[in-house]
N, C-alpha and C positions, 0 to 999 in steps of 0.2 A: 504494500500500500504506500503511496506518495502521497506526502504531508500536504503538498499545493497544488500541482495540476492534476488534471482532470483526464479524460477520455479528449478534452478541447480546450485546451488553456485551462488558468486559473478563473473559477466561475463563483460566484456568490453574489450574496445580498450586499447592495452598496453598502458601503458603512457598518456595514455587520463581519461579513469576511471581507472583501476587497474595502480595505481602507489605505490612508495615503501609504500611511508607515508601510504596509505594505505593498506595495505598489513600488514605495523608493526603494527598497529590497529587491523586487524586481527589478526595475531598472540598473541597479548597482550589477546584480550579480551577472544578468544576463551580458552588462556590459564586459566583465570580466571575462568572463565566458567567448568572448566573440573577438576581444583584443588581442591581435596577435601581427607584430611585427610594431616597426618605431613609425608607421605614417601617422594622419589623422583617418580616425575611424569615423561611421557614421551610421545613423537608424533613420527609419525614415517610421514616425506614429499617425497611424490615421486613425481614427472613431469613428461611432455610429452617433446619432441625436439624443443618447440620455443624458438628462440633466448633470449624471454625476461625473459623462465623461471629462469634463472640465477639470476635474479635482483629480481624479487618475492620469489625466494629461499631465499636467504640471508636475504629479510628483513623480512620475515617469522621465518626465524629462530631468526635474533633479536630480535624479538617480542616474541615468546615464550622463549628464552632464559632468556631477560631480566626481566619475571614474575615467575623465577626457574622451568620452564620446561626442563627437558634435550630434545634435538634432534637427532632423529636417521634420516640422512639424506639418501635415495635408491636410487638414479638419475632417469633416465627415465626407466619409469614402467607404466605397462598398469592401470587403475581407478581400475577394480576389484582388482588387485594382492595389493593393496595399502589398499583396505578395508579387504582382508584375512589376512595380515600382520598385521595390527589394531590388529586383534583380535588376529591371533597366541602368535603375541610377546607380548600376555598384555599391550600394549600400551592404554594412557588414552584416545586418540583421533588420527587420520589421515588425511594427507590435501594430495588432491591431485591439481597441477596445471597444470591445461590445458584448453581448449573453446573447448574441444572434437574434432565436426567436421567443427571448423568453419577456417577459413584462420590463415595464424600464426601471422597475426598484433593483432590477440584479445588473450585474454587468460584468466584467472579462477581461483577461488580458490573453491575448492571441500571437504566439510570434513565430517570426519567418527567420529562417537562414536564409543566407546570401543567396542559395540560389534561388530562394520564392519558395520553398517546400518550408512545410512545417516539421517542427524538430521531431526528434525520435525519443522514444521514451529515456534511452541511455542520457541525452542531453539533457533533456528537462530533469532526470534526476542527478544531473552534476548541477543544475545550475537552486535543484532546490539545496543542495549541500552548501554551496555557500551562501547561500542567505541565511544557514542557520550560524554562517561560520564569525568570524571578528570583520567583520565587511568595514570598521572604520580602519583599519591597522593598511587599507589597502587602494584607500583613497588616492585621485592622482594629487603629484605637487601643486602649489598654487598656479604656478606657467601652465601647467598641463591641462587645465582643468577644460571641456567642450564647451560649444557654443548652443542657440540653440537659434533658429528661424523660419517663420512660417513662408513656403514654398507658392509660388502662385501658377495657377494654370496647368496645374495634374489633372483638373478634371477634365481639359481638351485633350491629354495625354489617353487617356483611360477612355474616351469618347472613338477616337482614334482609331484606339488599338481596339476596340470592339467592331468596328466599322469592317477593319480590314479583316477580320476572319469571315467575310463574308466575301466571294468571286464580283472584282470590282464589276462587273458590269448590272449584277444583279441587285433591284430595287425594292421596296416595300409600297410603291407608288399604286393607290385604290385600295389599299390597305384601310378599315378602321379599325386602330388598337389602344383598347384602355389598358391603362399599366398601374398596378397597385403597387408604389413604394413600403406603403408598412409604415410612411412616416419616418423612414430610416433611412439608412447611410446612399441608398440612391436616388433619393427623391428630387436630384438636378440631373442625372448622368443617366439615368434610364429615359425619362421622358424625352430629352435631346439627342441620345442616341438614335431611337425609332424616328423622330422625325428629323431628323439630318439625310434618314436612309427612306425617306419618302413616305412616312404615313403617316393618316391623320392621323392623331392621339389626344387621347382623353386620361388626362392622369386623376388621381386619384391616390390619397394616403402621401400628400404632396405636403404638409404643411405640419411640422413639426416644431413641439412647444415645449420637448425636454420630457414631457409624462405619458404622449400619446404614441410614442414607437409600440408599433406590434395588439395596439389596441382595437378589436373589430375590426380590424384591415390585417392585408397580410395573407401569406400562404397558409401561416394558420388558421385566419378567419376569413375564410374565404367568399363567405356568401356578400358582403356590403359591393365585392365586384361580380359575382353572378348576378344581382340586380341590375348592375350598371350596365352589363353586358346586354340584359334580355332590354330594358330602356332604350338602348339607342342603337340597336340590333348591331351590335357591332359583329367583327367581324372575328375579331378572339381578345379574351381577356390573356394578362400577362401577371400573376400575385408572387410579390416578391416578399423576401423576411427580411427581418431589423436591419441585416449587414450584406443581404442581397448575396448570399452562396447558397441562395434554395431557390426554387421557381417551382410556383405550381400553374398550369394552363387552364382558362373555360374557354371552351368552343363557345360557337354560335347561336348553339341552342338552349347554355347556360348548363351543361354538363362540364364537372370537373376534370379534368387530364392529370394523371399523378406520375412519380416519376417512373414508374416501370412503361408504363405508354410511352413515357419523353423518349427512354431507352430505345425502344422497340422502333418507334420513327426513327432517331438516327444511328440505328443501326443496322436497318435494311438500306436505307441511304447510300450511307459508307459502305456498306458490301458492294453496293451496285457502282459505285464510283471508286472502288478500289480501295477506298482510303482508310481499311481496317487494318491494322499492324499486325494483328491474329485474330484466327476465327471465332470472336467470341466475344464476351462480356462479361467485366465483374460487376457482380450486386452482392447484399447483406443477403442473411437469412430470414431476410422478412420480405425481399421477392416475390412478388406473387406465384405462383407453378405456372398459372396462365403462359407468363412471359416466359420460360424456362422453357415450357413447350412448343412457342412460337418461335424461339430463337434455333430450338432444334431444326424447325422447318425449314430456317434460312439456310442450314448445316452448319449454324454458330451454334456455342456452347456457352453456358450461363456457369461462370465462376464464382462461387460462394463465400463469403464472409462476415467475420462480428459485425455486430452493426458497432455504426461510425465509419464517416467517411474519411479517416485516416488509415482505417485497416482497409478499404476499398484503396485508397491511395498505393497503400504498400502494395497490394498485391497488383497493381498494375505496372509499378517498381518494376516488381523486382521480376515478371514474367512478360512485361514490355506488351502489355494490350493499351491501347491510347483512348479506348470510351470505360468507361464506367460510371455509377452511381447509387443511388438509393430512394428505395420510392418513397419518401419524403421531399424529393426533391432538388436532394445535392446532387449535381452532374457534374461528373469531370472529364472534361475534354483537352488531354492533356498533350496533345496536339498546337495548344493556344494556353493552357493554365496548366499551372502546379494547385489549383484545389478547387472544389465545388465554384462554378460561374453562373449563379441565375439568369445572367443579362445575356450572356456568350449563348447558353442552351435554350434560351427562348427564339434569338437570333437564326441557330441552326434549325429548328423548329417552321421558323417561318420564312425561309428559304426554302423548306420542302415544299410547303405549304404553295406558295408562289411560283414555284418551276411545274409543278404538277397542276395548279391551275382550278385546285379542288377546298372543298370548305376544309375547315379542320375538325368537325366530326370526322369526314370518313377519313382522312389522314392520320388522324390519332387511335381511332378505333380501330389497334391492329390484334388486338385477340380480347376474348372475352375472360375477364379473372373470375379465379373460380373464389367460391364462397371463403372467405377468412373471417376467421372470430378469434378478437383478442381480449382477456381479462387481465385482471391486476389484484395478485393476492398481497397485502401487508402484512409484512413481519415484521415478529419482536424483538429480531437479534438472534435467533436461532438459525440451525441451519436443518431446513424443512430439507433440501434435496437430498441430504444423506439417509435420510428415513426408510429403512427398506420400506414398509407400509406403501409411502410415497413410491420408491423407484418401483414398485411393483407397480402397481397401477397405471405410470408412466409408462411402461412395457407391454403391457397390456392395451393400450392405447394405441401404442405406435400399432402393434400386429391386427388392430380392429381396423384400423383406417388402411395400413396394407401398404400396395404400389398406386393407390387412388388420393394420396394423400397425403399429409410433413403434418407433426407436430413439434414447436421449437418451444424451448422453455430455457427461460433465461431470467437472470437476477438484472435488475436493473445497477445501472453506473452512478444514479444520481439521485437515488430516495431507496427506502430501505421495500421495495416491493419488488416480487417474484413475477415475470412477464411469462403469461400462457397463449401461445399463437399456436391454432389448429386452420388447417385451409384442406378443402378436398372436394371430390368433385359433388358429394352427397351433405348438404348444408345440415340436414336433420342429425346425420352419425356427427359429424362436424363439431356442433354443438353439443352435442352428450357428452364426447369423448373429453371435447373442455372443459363440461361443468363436472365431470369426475375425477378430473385431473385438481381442478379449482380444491371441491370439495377436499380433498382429501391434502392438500398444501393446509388448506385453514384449518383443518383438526392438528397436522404437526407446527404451524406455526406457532 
C-alpha cells in the first residue's frame, strides 16, 4: 500500500487530504526526483476550474520552485494537452491538478515525465519516500533557487495539435455539434476546436465558477446534453469530464455512445485504413462481451485489463497496440497521446462519421451489448473474498453462466466496497447469479 498516490495521482478532499503542506511536499520531492544534471530544469502545471486549484497551484509551485525548478504555469487545460506540452516544450516533468470527474470539493495532483506518460508505480513510490524524508536539509542555494511564469497561448498550441490528427483536407462543415465541457478544464479548447474545423456548435457546461465542474453536466451527467441534443436536433452531442481524458457520445436521437462503441468505431476504421499497429484492442474487465465478440469478427482480439486507464496504458507499452481504452470513456490513441484524449477521440469519431456520410446512430451502433449488472457490496474491513463460503459460490456462479457469460469481482481502489459485475447473454441467470454472489459477500462482510 502507498501512503499518497493513488490508482491516479494523489486524490482527496480539498483541505482535508490534499492540502498546501502537502502539495509543497509534492512539489519538492517530485522536483528532486526529476533533477538530474547542472542545467535549469522545468515543469510545466496546468488545472482544471476548482476553486481550490489556486491554493494547490501556488504551493506546487513553491515546492518546485524552492528545489530550483523553474515553473511554466498554463491555467486551466485539459490532463492530455498538459502531458503533450510535457513533452513539446522539453519540460523535465508535468502536474496536472484536478479529481477528473469527481465533485469540485476533491481535487488531485496528476504528473507526467518528460516524455508525456504518467509515472510508474516504482517512481511514484520513490518520490513518496522523500516527502517523508528531511526535504529541508535538501533545498537549493539561494542563486539556485527556480523561477516561476505564466505561459500565454498553449491553448492555440493544444487547438492545433488536435486539428492536425485529423487528414488536413477533411472538415466538420454541416456538422451541428453540442459539446458539454463539464464546466472544466476545456470549456475554451473544445468548443474552438470543433468550430475552427467547420461546425456549428453549441457548447454547453461552458461557464465555470470554481463549485460547478462536473455538476449535472458532464460525461457523468449526461442527460442536461441528451436534452440539448433532442432540442435542437443536433447532429451529435460530445460530454466531456472535469479535465477532459473521458468523452462520452449522444447521437441524434438522444441515445448515449459509451466507450466500448467509441472503441469498436475506430477500430474497424483503423483496420480498414491500415492504421492498426496489431490486431486488436486493449480494454479493462468491465468491457462489454458484446465488443469482445464484434472485434473477433473484424479478426481483432480484445486484450484485457485492471481497470484504470494506466494498466490499459501499460499494456499497450509494452505489446505496442496504438488504440485502446475503457468504457467509461478514456480513449487512448496513442498514435497522437500518451493518455486518455476526450477531444482527440470525439474528433476520430466524427471523421468516421463525415467520410461515410451516415448519422451517428448507425455509425456507433456496431454490436448490441449484452445484459451487464453491476452491484456494490460495503465492507467493514474484512476480507469477504477469502471466505470459502464466498469462493464457493463464486465458483458456482462462474460454471452457471458457463461460455454464455464473465463474472468479475473486484474490490474497489477508492472506498472500502467489493464491485460485482455479471454480463451474459441471458439477463434473468444474469441477475440471480449476482444477487447470490451479493448475498453471500454481505453475510461474510
Amino acid at each position: 500500500m502507498r501512503k499518497y498516490f493513488g490508482t491516479d495521482g494523489v486524490r482527496g478532499r480539498a483541505n482535508g487530504v490534499i492540502t498546501p503542506e502537502l502539495a509543497l511536499k509534492v512539489g519538492q520531492a517530485a522536483g528532486l526526483m526529476f533533477r538530474r544534471g547542472d542545467y535549469r530544469h522545468r515543469v510545466v502545471i496546468g488545472k482544471d476550474t476548482r476553486l481550490s486549484g489556486y491554493m494547490i497551484e501556488s504551493a506546487l509551485q513553491a515546492g518546485f520552485t524552492s528545489v530550483g525548478i523553474d515553473v511554466l504555469l498554463l491555467g486551466p487545460m485539459p490532463t492530455p494537452a498538459v502531458a503533450m506540452l510535457t513533452r513539446s516544450m522539453r519540460c523535465d516533468l508535468g502536474v496536472m491538478i484536478s479529481a477528473s470527474h469527481n465533485p469540485y470539493e476533491d481535487n488531485g495532483i496528476k504528473i507526467f515525465g518528460p516524455d508525456g506518460f504518467k509515472l510508474s508505480d516504482e517512481v511514484e513510490s520513490e518520490i513518496e519516500a522523500l516527502m517523508d524524508s528531511n526535504l529541508s536539509a535538501r533545498l537549493a542555494k539561494s542563486d539556485r533557487l527556480g523561477r516561476a511564469k505564466r505561459i500565454e497561448g498553449v491553448h492555440a498550441r493544444y487547438i492545433e495539435f488536435a486539428k492536425r490528427t485529423l487528414p488536413r483536407q477533411l472538415d466538420l462543415e454541416g456538422l451541428r455539434v453540442v459539446v458539454d465541457c463539464a464546466n472544466g478544464a476545456a470549456y475554451k479548447v473544445a468548443p474552438e476546436t470543433l468550430w475552427e474545423l467547420g461546425a456549428e456548435v453549441i457548447a454547453i457546461g461552458v461557464e465555470p465558477d470554481g463549485f460547478n465542474i462536473n455538476r449535472d453536466v458532464g460525461s457523468t451527467a449526461p442527460d442536461a446534453l441528451v436534452r440539448k441534443v433532442r432540442e435542437l436536433r443536433a447532429d451529435v452531442g460530445i460530454a466531456l469530464d472535469g479535465d477532459a481524458d473521458r468523452v462520452l457520445v449522444i447521437d441524434e436521437k438522444g441515445q448515449i455512445v459509451d466507450g466500448d462503441q467509441l472503441m469498436a468505431v475506430i477500430a474497424k476504421s483503423w483496420r480498414e485504413d491500415g492504421r492498426l499497429a496489431k490486431p486488436g484492442v486493449v480494454a479493462t474487465i468491465m468491457s462489454n462481451l458484446g465488443l469482445e465478440r464484434y472485434l473477433e469478427g473484424l479478426g481483432l482480439s480484445l486484450v484485457r485489463t485492471a481497470v484504470g486507464d494506466r494498466y490499459v496504458l501499460e499494456q499497450m507499452r509494452e505489446h505496442g497496440y496504438n488504440l485502446g481504452g475503457e468504457q467509461s470513456g478514456h480513449i487512448i490513441l496513442s498514435d497522437y497521446m500518451t493518455t486518455g484524449d476526450g477531444l482527440i477521440a470525439a474528433l476520430q469519431l466524427l471523421s468516421v462519421v463525415t467520410r461515410l456520410d451516415k448519422p451517428v446512430s448507425e455509425v456507433c451502433h456496431c454490436f448490441e451489448p449484452l445484459p451487464q449488472i453491476l452491484k456494490n457490496v460495503r465492507t467493514k474491513g474484512g476480507q469477504p473474498l477469502k471466505s470459502e463460503a464466498v469462493t464457493t459460490v463464486i465458483e458456482a456462479a462462474k460454471q452457471r453462466l458457463g461460455g454464455t457469460g464473465r463474472l468479475v469481482i473486484r474490490p474497489s481502489g477508492t472506498e472500502p466496497v467489493i464491485r460485482v459485475m455479471g454480463e451474459g447473454d441471458d439477463r434473468a441467470l444474469v441477475t440471480e447469479v449476482v444477487d447470490e454472489v451479493v448475498d453471500a459477500l454481505s453475510r461474510a462482510a
